[in-house]
N, C-alpha and C positions, 0 to 999 in steps of 0.2 A: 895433617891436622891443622898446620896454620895456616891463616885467608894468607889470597895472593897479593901482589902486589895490583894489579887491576881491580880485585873487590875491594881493596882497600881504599883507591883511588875512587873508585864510584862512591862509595860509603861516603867520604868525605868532602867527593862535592856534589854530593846532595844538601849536607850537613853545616859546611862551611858559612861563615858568616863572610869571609874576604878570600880573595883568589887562593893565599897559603897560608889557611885556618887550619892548622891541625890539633891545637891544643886546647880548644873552647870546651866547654862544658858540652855541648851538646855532639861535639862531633866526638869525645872520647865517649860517652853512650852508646852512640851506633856504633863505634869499632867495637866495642864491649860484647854489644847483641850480638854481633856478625859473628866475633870468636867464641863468643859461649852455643851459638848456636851449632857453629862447626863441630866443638867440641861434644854436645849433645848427640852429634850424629856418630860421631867417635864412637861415644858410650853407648849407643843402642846397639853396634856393633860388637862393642867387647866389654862384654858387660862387667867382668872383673878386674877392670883399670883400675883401680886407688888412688893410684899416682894422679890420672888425670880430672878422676872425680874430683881430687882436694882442690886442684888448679879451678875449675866450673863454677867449685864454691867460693873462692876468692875474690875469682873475677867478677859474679854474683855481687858479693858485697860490694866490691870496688865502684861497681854499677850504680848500687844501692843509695853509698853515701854519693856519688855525683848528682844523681837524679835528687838525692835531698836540699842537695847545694843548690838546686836550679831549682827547685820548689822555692825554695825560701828568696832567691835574688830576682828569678824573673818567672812569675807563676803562669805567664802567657806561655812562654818560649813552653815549659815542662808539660804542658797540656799535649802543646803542638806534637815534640816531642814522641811521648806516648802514644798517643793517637797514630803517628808515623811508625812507627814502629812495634806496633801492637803488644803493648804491655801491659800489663796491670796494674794497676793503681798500689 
């Protein structure tokens, strides 16, 4: 269920703004999308997890207000962002 330590690392230096960026705004997004997407694949499989539904919706939020944080401090980056990642507005 959890990304590996290799998608991790690609996620991040895609993402990264300096060689060991791991805590910027944008690269905690893509870890976000990476694990909620895993976890989506989870849940197509077993469809009556609870457990890991509640965790999707968390992470979901947690997404939520970061991408709000980057709206509001760098509207270029957040575009870029979404667009990269294919999200919805």
């Amino acid at each position: 269920m959890a990304i590996t330590k290799e998608e991790k690392k690609k996620v991040i230096a895609t993402f990264a703004k300096w060689k060991s960026d791991t805590w910027s705004a944008e690269v905690q997004v893509a870890i976000l999308t990476s694990k909620i997407e895993n976890l989506k694949a989870h849940l197509d499989e077993h469809k009556n997890d609870n457990h890991s539904r509640r965790w999707i919706l968390l992470m979901v939020a947690k997404r939520r207000k970061m991408l709000n944080y980057l709206k509001k401090t760098n509207p270029e980056k957040h575009e870029e962002v979404i667009t990269k990642l294919n999200l919805r507005k």
